[in-house]
C-alpha positions as CSV (number, residue, x, y, z in Angstrom):
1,X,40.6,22.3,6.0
2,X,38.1,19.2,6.1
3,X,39.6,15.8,5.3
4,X,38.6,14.0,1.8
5,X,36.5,11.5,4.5
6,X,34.8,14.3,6.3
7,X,34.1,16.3,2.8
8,X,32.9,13.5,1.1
9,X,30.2,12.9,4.3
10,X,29.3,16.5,4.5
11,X,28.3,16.3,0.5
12,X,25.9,12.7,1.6
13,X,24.0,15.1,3.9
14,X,23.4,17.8,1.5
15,X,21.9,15.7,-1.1
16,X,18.0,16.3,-0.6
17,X,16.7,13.8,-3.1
18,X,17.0,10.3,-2.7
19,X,16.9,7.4,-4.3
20,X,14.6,4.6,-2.2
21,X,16.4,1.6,-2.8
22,X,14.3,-1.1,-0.9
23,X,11.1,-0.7,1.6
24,X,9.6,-2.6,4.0
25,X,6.3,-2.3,5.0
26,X,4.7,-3.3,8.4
27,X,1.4,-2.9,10.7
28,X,1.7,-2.6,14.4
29,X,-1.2,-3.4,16.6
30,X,-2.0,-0.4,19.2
31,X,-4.4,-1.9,21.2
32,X,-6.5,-5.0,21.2
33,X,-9.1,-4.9,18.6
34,X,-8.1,-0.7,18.0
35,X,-7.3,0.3,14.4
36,X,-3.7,-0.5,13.8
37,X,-1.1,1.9,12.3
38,X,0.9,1.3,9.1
39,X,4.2,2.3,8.4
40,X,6.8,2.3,5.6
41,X,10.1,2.7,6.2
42,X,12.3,4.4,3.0
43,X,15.9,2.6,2.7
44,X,17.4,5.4,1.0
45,X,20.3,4.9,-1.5
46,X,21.0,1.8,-0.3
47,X,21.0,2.3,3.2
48,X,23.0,5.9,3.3
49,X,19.6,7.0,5.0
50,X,16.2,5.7,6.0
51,X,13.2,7.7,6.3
52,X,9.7,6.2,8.0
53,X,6.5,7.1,6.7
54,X,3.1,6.7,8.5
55,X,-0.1,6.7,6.0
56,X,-3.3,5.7,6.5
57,X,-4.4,2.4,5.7
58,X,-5.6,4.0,2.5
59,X,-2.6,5.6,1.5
60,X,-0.4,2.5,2.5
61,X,-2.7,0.8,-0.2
62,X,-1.6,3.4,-2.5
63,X,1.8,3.4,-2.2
64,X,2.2,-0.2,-2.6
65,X,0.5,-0.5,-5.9
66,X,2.9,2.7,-6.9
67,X,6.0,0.9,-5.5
68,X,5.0,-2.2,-7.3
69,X,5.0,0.0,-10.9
70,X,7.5,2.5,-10.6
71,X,10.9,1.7,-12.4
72,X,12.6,4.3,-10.2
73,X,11.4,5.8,-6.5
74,X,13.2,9.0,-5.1
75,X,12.4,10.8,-2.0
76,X,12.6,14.6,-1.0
77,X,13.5,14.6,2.3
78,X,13.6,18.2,2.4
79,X,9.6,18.9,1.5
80,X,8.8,14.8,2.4
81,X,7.9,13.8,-1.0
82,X,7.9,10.8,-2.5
83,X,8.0,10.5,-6.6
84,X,7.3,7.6,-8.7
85,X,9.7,6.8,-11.8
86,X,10.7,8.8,-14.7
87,X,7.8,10.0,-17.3
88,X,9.1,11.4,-20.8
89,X,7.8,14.6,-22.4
90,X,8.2,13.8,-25.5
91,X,5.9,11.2,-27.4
């Protein structure tokens, strides 16, 4: 039988949806004066796991103005989605 320790870190990698707990955006040059390439990488429940994302500078554009006005970000890191805060039903 598994120790407590090892359960409890079996039951950490099971959990599919997490919550992103800080980001940190950056932009990497890939050759002089070539289009660069964005990425994001996902601190996930305060560092439990991290997850990198590579959108286009589009996207990337996106994603921070839906960072900047979500209460709450979770990640599916199962099907790779990201979802932006909490939206009641009811009115």
């Amino acid at each position: 039988m598994p120790s407590k320790p090892e359960r409890e870190q079996r039951t950490e990698h099971e959990i599919q949806i997490r919550e992103v707990t800080d980001y940190q955006a950056t932009w990497v040059e890939r050759e002089r004066g070539a289009p660069g390439a964005f990425t994001i990488q996902l601190i996930l429940d305060h560092g439990v796991e991290e997850y990198v994302i590579v959108p286009t500078a589009e996207d990337a554009e996106v994603l921070m103005a839906l960072f900047k006005g979500a209460e709450r970000v979770t990640f599916d890191l199962e099907r790779k989605v990201l979802m932006f805060g909490n939206q009641s039903v009811s009115a």
